[in-house]
N, CA, C and O atoms as a DFTB+ gen file, in Angstrom:
272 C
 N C O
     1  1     130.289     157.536      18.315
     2  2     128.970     158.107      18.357
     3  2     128.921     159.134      19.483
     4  3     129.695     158.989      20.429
     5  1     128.050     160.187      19.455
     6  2     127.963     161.090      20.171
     7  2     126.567     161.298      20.714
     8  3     125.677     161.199      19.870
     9  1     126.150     161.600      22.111
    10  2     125.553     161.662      22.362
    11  2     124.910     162.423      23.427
    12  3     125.685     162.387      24.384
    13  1     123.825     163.123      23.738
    14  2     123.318     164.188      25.013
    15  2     122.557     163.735      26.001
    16  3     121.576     163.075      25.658
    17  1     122.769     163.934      27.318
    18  2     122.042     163.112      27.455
    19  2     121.368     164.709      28.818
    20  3     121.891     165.814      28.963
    21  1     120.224     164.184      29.471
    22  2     119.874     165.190      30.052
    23  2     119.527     164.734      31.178
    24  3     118.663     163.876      31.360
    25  1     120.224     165.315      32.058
    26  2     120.851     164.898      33.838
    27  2     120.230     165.340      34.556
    28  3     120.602     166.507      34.675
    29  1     118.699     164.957      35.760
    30  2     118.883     165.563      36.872
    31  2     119.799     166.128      37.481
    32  3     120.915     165.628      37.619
    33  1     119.393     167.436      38.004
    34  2     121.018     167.978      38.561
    35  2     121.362     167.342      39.516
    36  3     122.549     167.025      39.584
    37  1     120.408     166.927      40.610
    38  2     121.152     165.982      42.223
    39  2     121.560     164.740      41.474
    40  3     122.055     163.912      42.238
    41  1     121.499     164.295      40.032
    42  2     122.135     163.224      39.764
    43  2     123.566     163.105      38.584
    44  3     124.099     162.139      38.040
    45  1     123.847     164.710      38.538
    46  2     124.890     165.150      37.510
    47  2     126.434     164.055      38.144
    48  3     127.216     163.257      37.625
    49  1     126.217     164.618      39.466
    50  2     128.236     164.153      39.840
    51  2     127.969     162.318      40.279
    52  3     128.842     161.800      40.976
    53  1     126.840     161.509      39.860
    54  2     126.988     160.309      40.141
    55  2     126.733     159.937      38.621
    56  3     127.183     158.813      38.398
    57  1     126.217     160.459      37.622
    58  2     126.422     160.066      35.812
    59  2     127.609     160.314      35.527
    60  3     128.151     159.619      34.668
    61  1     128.284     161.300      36.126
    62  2     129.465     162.105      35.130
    63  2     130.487     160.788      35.930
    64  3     131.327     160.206      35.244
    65  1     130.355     160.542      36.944
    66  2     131.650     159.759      37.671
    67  2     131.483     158.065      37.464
    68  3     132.206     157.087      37.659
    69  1     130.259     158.278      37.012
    70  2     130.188     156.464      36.303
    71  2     130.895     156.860      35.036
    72  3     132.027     156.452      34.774
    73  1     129.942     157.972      33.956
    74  2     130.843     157.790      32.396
    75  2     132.293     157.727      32.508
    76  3     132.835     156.906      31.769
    77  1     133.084     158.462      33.325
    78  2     134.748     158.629      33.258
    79  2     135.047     157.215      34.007
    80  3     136.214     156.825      34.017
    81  1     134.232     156.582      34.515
    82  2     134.941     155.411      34.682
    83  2     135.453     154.485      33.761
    84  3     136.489     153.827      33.860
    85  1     134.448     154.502      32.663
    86  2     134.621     153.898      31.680
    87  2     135.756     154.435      30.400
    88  3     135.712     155.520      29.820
    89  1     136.707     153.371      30.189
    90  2     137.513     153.819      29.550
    91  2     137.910     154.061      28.216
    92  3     138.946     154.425      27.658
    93  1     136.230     153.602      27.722
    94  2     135.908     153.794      26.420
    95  2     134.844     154.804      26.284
    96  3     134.249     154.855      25.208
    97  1     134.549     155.559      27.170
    98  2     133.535     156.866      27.118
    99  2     134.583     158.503      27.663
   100  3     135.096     158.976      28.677
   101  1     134.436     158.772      26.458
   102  2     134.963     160.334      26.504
   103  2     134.128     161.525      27.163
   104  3     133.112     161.563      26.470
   105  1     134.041     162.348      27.974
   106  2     133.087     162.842      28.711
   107  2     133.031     164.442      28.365
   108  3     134.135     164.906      28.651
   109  1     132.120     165.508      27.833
   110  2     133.139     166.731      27.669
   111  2     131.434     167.788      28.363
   112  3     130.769     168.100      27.376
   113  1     130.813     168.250      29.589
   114  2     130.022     169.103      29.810
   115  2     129.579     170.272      28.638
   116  3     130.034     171.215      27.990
   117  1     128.845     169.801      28.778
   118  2     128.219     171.444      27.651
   119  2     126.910     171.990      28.299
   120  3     125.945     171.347      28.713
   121  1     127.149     173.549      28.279
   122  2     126.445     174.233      28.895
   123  2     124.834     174.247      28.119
   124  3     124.722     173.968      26.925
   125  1     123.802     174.561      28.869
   126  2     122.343     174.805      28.680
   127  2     122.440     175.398      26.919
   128  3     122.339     174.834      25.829
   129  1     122.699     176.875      27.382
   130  2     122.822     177.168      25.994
   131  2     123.163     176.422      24.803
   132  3     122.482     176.369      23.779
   133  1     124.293     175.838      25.020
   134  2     124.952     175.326      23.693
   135  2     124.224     173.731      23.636
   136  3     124.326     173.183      22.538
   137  1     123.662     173.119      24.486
   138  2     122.644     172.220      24.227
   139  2     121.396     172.442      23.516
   140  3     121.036     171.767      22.552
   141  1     120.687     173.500      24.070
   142  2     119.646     174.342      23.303
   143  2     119.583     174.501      21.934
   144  3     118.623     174.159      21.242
   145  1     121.524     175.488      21.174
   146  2     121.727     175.271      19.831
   147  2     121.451     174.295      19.331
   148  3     120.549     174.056      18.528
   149  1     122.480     173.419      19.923
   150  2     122.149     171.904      18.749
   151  2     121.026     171.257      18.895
   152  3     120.778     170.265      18.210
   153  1     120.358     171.637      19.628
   154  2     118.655     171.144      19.738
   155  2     117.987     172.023      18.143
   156  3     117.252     171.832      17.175
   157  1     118.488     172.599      18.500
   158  2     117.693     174.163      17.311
   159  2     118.568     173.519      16.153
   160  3     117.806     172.767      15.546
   161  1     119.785     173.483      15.599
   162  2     120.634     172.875      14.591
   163  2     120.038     171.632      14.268
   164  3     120.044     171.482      13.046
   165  1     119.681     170.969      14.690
   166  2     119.272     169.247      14.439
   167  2     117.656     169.714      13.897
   168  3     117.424     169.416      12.726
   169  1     116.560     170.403      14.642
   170  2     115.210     170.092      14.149
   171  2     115.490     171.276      13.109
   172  3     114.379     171.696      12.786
   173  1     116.370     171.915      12.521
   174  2     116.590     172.901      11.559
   175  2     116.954     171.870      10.184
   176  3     116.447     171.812       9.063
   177  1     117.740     171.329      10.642
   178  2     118.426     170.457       9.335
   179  2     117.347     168.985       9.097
   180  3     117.355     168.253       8.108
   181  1     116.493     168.857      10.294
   182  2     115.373     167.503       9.896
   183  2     114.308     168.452       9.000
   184  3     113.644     167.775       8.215
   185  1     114.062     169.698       8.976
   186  2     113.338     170.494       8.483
   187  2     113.585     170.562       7.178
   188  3     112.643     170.588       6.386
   189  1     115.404     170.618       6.586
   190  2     115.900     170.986       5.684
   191  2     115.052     169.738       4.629
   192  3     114.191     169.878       3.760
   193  1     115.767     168.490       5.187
   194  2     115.406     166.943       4.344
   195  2     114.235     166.935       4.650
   196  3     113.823     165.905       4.117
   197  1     113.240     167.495       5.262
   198  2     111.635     167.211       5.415
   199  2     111.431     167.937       3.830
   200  3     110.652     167.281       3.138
   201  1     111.921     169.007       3.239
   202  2     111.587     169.722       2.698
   203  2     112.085     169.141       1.107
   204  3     111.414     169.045       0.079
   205  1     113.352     168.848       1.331
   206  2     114.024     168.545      -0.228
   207  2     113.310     166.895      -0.453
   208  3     113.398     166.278      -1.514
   209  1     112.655     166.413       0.706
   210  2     111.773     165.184       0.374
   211  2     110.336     165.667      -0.352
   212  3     109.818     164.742      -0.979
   213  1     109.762     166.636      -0.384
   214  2     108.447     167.746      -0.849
   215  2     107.614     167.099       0.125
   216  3     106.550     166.636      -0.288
   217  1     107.956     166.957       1.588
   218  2     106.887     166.520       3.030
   219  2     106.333     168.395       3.900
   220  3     105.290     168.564       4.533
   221  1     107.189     169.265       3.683
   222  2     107.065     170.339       3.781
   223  2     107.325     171.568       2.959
   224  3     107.958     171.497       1.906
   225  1     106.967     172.403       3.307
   226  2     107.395     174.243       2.333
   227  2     108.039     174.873       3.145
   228  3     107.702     175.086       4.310
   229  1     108.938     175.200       2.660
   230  2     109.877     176.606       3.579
   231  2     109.544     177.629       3.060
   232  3     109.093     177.727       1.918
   233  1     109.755     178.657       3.961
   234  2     109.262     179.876       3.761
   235  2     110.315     180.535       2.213
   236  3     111.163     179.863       1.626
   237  1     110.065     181.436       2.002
   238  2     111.096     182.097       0.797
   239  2     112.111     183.117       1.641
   240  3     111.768     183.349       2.800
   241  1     113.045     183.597       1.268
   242  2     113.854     185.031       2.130
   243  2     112.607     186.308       1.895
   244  3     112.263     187.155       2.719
   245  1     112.385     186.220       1.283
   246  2     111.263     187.689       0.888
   247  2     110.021     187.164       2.018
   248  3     109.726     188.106       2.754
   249  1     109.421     186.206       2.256
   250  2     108.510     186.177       3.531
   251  2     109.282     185.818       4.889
   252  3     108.538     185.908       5.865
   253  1     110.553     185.444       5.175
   254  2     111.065     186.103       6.505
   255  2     111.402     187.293       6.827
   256  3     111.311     187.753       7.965
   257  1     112.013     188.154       5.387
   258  2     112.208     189.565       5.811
   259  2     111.013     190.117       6.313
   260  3     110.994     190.834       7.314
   261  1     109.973     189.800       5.630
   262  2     108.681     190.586       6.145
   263  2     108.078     190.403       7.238
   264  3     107.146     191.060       7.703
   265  1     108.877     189.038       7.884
   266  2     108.176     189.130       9.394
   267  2     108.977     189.340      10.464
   268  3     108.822     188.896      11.602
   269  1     110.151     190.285       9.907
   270  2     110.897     191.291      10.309
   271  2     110.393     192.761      10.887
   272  3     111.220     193.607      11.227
């Protein structure tokens, strides 16, 4: 399982040095940005199945171009 977790910074180098203690937790930093994506990727794709459930409407390509 994978997971994010979101670190006070004065408490980054005492989380990161407990997880590597453990020798069943793999540890790998990911920057702001690329946390941000998969923030944006995940409520994109809960959007997708909100939609193919008929709980929401997505827009069409012809009304995003236009709000271009």
């Amino acid at each position: 399982m994978k997971v994010i977790l979101d670190i006070k910074d004065n408490k980054v180098e005492f989380v990161m040095e407990l997880l590597q203690s453990l020798s069943f937790v793999k540890t790998e930093p990911i920057s702001t940005a690329k946390a941000e994506l998969f923030k944006e990727l995940q409520a994109s794709a809960e959007e997708v199945v909100l939609a193919k459930l008929g709980k929401i409407k997505l827009k069409t390509a012809e009304e995003l171009l236009n709000e271009l």
